[in-house]
C-alpha positions in Angstrom: 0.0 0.0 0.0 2.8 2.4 0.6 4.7 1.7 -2.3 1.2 2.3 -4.4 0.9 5.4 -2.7 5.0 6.7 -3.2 4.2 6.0 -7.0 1.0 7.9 -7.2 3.0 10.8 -5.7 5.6 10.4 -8.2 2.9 10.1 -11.6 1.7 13.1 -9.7 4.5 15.4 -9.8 5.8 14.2 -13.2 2.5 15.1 -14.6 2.7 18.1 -13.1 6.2 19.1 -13.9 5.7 20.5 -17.0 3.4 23.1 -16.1 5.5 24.7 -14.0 7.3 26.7 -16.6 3.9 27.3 -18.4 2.9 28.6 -14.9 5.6 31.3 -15.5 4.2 32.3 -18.9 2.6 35.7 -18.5 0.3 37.3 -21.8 1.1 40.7 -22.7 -1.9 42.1 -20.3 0.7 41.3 -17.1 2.3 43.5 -18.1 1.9 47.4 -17.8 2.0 48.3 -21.9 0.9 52.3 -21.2 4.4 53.0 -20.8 6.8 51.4 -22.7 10.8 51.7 -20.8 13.8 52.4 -22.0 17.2 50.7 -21.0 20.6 50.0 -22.4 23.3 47.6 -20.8 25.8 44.7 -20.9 24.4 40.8 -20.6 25.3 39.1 -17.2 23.1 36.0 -17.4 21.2 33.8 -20.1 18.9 30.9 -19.6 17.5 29.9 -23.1 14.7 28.1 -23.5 11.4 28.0 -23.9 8.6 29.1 -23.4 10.2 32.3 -23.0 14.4 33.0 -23.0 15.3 34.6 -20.0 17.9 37.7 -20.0 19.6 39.5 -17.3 20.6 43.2 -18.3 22.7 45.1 -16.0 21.4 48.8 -16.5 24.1 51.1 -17.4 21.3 53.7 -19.0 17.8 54.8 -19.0 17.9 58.2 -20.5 16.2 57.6 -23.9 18.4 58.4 -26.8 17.6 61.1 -29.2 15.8 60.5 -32.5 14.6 57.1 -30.8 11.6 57.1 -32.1 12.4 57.7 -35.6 14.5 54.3 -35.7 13.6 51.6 -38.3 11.4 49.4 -37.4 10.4 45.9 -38.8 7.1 46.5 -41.6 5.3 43.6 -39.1 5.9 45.7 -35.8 5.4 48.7 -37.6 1.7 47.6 -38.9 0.7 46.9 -34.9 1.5 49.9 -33.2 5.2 49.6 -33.2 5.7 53.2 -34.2 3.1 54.6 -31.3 5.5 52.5 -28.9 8.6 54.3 -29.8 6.9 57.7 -29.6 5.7 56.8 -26.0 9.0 55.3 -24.9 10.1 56.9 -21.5 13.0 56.0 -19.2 12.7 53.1 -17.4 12.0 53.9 -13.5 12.0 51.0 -11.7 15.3 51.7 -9.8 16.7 48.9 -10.5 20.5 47.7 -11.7 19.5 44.6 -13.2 16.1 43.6 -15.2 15.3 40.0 -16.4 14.3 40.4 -20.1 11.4 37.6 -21.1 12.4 37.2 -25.0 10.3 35.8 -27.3 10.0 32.1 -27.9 12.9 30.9 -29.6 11.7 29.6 -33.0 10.0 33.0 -33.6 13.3 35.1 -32.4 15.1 32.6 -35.4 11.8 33.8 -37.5 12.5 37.4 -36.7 16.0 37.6 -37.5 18.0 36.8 -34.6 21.0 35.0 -35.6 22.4 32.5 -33.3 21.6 33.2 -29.1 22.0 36.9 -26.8 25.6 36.1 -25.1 26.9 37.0 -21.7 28.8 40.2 -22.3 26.8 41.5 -24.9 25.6 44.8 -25.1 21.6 45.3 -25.3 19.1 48.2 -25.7 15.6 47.3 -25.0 11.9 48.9 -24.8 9.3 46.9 -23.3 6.7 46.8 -20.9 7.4 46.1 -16.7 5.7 43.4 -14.8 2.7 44.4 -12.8 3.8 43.3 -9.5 7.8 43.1 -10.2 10.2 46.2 -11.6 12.8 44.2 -12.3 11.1 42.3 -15.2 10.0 43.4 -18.5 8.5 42.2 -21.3 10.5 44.0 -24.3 8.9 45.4 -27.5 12.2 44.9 -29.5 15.9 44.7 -28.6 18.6 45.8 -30.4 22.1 44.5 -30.4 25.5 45.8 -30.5 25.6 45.6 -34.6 22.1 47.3 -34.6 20.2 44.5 -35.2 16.5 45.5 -34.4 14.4 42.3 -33.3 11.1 42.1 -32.3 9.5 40.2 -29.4 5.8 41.0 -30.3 3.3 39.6 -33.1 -0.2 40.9 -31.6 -1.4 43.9 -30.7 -1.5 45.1 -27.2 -3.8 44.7 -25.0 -3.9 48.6 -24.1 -1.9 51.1 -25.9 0.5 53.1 -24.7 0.3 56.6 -23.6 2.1 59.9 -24.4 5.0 60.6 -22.1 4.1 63.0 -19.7 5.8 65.8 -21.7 3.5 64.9 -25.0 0.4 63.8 -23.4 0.5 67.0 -20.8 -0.5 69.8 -23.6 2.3 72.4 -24.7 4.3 74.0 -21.4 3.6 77.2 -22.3 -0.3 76.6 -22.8 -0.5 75.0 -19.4 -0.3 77.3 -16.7 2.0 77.4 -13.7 2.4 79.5 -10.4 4.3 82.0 -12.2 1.5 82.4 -14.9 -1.7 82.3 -13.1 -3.4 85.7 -12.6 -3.8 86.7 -9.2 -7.4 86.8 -7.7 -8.6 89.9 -6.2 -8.4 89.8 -2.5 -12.0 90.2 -1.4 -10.7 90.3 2.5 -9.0 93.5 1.5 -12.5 95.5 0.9 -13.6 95.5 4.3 -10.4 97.2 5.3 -10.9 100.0 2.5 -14.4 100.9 3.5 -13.5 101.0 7.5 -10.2 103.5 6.5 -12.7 105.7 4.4 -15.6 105.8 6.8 -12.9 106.6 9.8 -11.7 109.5 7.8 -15.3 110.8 7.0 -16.3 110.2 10.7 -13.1 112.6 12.1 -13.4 115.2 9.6 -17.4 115.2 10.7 -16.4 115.6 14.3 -13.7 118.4 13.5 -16.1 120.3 11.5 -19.2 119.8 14.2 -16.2 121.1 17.2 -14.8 123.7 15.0 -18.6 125.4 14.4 -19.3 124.9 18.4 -16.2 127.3 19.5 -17.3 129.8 16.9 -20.5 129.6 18.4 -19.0 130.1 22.1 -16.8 132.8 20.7 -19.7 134.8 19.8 
């Protein structure tokens, strides 16, 4: 009886075993794609496989380089938003020095263009989309490699589109007003203070005229 139940546990777990790395496939709507990060770095770890390659980039840059979103861009990316992803692409905030990359599966990174595997050492640039509950995992949009290979890691559109970068999406600086730039509101406190001052002086020069008239009148 206890060696029926030992194998039972064992058929158990084997038939589970494979869904544990399905367990750690996440769809494109785990991941935040309203604001597509940017970051640049060297390769310091690479598990490939499937379903997903994984990628640790050490982050040695977030600012996002100029003219980034006029790069070319694959025609199949370009047809499903890949251009409006470019245009929204804002540093990557997540604070920290290392982000796992989830790549694409690898028969469609071969399809794409990638020639051969991402190496330790190698130097990345990558867009993408952070992890809901983790900022230090990201789903990428494209990378590009040192030779400026452009590959892309998406083939549906996203669930929800990103969203202008806070300095395109906010209106033009000089439309939108600040402190400096807001007319000041009349101060209604002040008009209480005006009429009391004016009545006061009306009042005393009423009571000099009323004692000057009284010691004329005594005088005579």
């Amino acid at each position: 009886m206890r060696r029926s139940r030992t194998l039972a546990a064992l058929g158990l777990a084997l038939a589970l075993a494979p869904a544990a790395p399905a367990a750690a496939h996440h769809g494109w709507e785990h991941y935040d794609t309203t604001a597509p990060s940017y970051a640049s770095g060297t390769v310091t770890d690479v598990t490939w496989g499937n379903p997903h390659p994984e990628v640790t980039l050490r982050v040695e840059r977030t600012d996002v380089p100029a003219e980034w979103a006029d790069r070319e861009l694959p025609a199949e990316l370009e047809e499903i938003g890949g251009r409006d992803v470019l245009e929204a692409t804002r540093a990557y905030s997540g604070g920290s020095e290392r982000l796992t990359l989830f790549l694409a599966p690898i028969e469609r990174l071969a399809a794409w263009g990638l020639e051969g595997r991402v190496e330790v050492g190698e130097r990345l640039e990558v867009v993408g989309y952070l992890d809901r509950d983790h900022a230090d995992e990201l789903r990428p949009e494209l990378i590009v490699r040192g030779d400026g290979q452009t590959v892309r890691q998406r083939s549906v559109p996203l669930p929800v589109p990103p969203e202008p970068t806070p300095a395109e999406g906010g209106g033009d600086a000089a439309d939108t007003p600040g402190p400096a730039t807001v007319a000041a509101e009349p101060d209604d406190s002040s008009a209480p203070t005006v009429w009391l001052l004016t009545g006061g002086g009306f009042l005393i020069l009423l009571v000099a005229g009323a004692f000057h008239v009284v010691r004329r009148a005594n005088r005579t």
